[in-house]
C-alpha positions in Angstrom: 123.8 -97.2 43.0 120.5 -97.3 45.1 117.4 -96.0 43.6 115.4 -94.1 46.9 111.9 -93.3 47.5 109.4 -92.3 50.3 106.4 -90.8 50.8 105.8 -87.7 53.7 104.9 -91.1 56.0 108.4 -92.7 55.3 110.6 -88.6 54.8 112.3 -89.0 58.3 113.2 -92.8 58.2 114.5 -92.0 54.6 116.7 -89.3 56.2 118.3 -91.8 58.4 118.8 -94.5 55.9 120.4 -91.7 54.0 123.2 -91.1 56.6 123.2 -94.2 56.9 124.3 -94.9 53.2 126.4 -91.4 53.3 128.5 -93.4 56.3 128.6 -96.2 54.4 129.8 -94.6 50.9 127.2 -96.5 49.2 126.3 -94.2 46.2 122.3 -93.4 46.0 119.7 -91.8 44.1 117.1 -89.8 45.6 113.9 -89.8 43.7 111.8 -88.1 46.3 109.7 -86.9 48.4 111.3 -84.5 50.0 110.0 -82.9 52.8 106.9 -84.5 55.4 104.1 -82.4 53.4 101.0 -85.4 52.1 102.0 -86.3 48.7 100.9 -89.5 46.2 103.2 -92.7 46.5 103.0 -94.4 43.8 104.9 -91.3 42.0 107.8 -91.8 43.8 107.7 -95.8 43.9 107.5 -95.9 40.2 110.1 -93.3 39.6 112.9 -95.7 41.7 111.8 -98.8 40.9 111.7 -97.5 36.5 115.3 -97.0 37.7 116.4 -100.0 38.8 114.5 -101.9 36.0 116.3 -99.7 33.6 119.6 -101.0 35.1 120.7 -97.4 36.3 120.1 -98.6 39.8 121.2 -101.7 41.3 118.6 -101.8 43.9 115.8 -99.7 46.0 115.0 -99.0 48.9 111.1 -97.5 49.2 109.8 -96.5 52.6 106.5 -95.1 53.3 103.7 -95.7 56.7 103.5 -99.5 57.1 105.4 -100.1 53.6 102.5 -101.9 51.8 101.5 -98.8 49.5 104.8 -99.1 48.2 105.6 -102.5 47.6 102.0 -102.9 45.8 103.1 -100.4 43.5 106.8 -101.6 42.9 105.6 -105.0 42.5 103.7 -103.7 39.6 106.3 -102.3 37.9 107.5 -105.2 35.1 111.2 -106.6 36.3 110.7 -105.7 40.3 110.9 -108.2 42.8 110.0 -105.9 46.1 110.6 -107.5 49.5 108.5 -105.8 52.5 110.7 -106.4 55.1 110.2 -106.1 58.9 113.3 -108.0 60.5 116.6 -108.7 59.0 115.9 -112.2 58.4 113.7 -111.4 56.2 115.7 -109.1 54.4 118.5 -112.1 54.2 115.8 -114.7 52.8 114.4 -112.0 50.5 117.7 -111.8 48.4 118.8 -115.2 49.3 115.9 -116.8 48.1 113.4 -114.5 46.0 116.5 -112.2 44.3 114.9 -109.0 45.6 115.6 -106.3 44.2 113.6 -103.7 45.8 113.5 -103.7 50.2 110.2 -101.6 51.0 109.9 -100.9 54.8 106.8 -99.5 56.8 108.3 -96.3 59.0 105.7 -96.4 61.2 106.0 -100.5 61.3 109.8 -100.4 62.4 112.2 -98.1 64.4 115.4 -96.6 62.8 117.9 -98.7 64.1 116.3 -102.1 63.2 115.4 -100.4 59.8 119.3 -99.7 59.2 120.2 -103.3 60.4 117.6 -104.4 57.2 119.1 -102.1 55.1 122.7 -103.3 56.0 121.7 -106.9 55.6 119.6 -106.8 52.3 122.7 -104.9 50.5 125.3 -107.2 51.5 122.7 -110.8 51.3 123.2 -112.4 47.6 121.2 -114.6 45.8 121.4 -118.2 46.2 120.7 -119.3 43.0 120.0 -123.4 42.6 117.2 -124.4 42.9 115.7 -120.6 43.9 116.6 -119.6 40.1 113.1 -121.7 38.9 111.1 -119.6 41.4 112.1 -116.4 40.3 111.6 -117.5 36.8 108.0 -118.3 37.6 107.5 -115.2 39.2 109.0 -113.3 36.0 106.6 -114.7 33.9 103.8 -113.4 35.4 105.0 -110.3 34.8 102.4 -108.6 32.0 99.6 -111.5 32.7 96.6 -109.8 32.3 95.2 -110.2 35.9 98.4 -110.7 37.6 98.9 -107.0 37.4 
């Protein structure tokens, strides 16, 4: 299950990635916005990514303008390891590497169709594990450091 979010910068993109996960019979959650009219991010950021840290979402997906609203927010979330991703190699190395578990992208950043190629790649990349598995234990400890957060 993917846990989805967007602001009314990142509605239409979310719309595609939607069909896009329809097609693909890949089950999400929608956890807003839903329509284009201004609204607050970091509502709907933290309502997906509490989902995936409470383990009743595998992953997100957030999109809003140029993504970076949403992956600060995600990021401070304890547990989230949010990717902002603007080309599917980065998507790849993002699980591969850093066992994301959030993929933000930036609407205005990226079109559709490279968006969806992200999306494609980031749910089918793994993590590596080896050597990578230290990293992402340094990176969980900081989690509730005061100043990290």
């Amino acid at each position: 299950m993917i846990a989805l979010a967007c602001d009314h910068g990142g509605y239409n993109l979310m719309q595609q990635v939607k069909s896009y996960l329809d097609s693909a019979e890949i089950p999400y959650e929608d956890f807003g916005t839903y329509n284009t009219d201004s609204c607050d991010y970091p509502v709907y950021a933290t309502l997906a990514s509490r989902a995936v840290v409470s383990g009743e979402c595998d992953f997100g997906i957030l999109i809003c303008g140029t993504g970076i609203g949403m992956s600060i927010v995600a990021n401070k979330i304890q547990g989230i390891r949010a990717a902002l991703c603007c080309g599917v190699y980065m998507a790849e190395m993002a699980r591969n590497h850093n066992d994301a578990n959030v993929l933000v992208l930036g609407a205005r950043v990226i079109d559709a169709e490279l968006a969806i190629d992200i999306v494609k790649t980031f749910l089918s990349s793994n993590f590596d594990g080896g050597r990578h598995c230290t990293r992402v234990r340094m990176l969980d400890e900081l989690d509730g450091i005061e100043g990290v957060h």
